[in-house]
N, C-alpha and C positions, 0 to 999 in steps of 0.2 A: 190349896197346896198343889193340885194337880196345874196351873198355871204360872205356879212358878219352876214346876218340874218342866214345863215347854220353854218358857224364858223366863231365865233366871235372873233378867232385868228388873222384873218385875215388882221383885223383894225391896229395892231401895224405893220405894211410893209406899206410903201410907193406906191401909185400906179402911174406909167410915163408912157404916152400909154395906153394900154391895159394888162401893165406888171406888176405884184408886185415886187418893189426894195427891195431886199436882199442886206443892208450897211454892209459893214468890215472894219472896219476902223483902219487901222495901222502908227505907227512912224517912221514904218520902213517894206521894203517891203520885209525884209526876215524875218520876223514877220511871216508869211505867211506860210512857209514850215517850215519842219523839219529840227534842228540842224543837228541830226543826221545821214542825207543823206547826201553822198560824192557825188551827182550826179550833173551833168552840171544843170545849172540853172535852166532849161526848162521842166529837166528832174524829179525832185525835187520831193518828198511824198510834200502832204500839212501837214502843222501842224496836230494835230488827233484834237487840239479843232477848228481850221479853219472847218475842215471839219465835223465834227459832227453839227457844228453849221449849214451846209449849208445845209446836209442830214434834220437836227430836220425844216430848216425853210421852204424847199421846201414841208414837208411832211404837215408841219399845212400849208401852202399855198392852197395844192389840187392839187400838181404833177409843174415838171420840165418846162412843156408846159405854165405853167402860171406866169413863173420869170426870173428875171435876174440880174446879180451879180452886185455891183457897190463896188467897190474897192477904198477909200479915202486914202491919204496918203500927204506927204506936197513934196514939190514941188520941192526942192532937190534930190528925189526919183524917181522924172521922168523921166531920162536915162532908169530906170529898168523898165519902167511900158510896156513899147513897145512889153515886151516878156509874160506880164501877162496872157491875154487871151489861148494864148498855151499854157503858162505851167498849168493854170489849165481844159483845154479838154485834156492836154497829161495826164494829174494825171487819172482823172475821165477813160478816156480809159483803162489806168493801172488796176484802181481799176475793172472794169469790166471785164478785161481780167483774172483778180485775182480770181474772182466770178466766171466766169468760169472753171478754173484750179480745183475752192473748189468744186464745182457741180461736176464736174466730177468725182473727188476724191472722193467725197461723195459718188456717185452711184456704183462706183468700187466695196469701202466696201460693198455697199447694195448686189451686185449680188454676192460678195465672202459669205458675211455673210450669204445668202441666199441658196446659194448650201452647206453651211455646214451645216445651220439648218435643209435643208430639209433632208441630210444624217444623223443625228443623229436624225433625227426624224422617218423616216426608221428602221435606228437601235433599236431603244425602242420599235417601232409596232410590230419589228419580235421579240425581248425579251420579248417582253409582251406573243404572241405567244407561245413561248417556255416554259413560265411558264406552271405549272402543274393547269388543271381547279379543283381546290378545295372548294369550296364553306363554308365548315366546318372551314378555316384556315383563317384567317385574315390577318395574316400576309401576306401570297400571295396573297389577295383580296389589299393589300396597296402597296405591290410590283407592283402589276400589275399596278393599276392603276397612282399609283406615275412614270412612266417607259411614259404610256401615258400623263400624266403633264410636266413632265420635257422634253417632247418630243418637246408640241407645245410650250411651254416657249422657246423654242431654236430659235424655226424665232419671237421672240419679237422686238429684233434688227434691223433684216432687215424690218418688217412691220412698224414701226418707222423711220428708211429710209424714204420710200418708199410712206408714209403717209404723213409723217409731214416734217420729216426735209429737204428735197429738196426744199419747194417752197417760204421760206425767201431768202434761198441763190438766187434763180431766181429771187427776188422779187428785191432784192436789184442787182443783174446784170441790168436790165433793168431800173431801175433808175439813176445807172450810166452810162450807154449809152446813158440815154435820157441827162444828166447831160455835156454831152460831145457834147451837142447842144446849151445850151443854153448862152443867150447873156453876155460878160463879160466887163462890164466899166469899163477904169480909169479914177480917179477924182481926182486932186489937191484940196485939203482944204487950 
């Protein structure tokens, strides 16, 4: 009770155990994945609305640790269901391997982005240097100083990086890792 008194989301999931039931309920269990992967069965993307759904429901749940999938489907469909559970911890491993691949990609940019800012920020300092100290001239008082503006403007990017955008991609790795534990029923309707 007392975690539905924090989110009140919580009330629409089914509780079995000590689990909240996350239902998907298909007519067909290649419903499930994506048309458009040629890959062995097991091997398969999930649908993108399968899987948003599962990302949105574990998130109002309060994490991966506190669910588990339950898969409805009619009963003709249960030859396929035997492979269900691995093919979605092999999807979720996928997708975290993927998140890793973008993290890394991501940081790369950050340190290229980073040794070019800091060199063209170099370069403005000593430009700015080179100018003439005129005080009477404006113009070289807006050179100069525009020379140190557009200097630090140049690591914008990589503190951006470096700041913000690495720790959604790590956020959602680790969700999909944890995602690649947890429990997945089949269930005849």
């Amino acid at each position: 009770m007392r975690e539905a008194q924090r989110n009140p989301a919580v009330i629409h999931y089914r509780v079995e155990g000590n689990l909240r039931a996350i239902d998907v309920s298909v007519d067909h269990i290649s419903q499930l994945f994506s048309g458009l992967d040629p890959s062995p069965f097991g091997q398969k993307d999930l649908d993108g609305d399968v899987h948003s759904y599962i990302i949105a429901a574990v998130e109002e749940i309060g994490g991966p640790e506190k669910v588990k999938l339950l898969i409805h489907f009619p009963a003709e469909e249960l030859p396929l269901a035997a492979d269900l559970p691995t093919a979605f911890h092999n999807f979720f491993a996928y997708r975290a391997w993927a998140n890793t691949r973008d993290l890394h990609r991501l940081l790369r940019i950050g340190y290229a982005s980073l040794a070019i800012g800091l060199l063209f920020l170099a370069i403005c300092l000593l430009l700015q240097h080179a100018i003439p100290d005129r005080p009477t001239n404006a113009l070289y008082s807006i050179l100069s100083e525009g020379l140190v503006i557009v200097g630090w403007v140049a690591l914008w990017r990589p503190l951006e990086i470096f700041l913000y955008e690495w720790w959604p991609i790590w956020r959602r790795k680790r969700l999909h890792l944890a995602l690649t534990r947890i429990p997945v029923e089949c269930r005849v309707r």
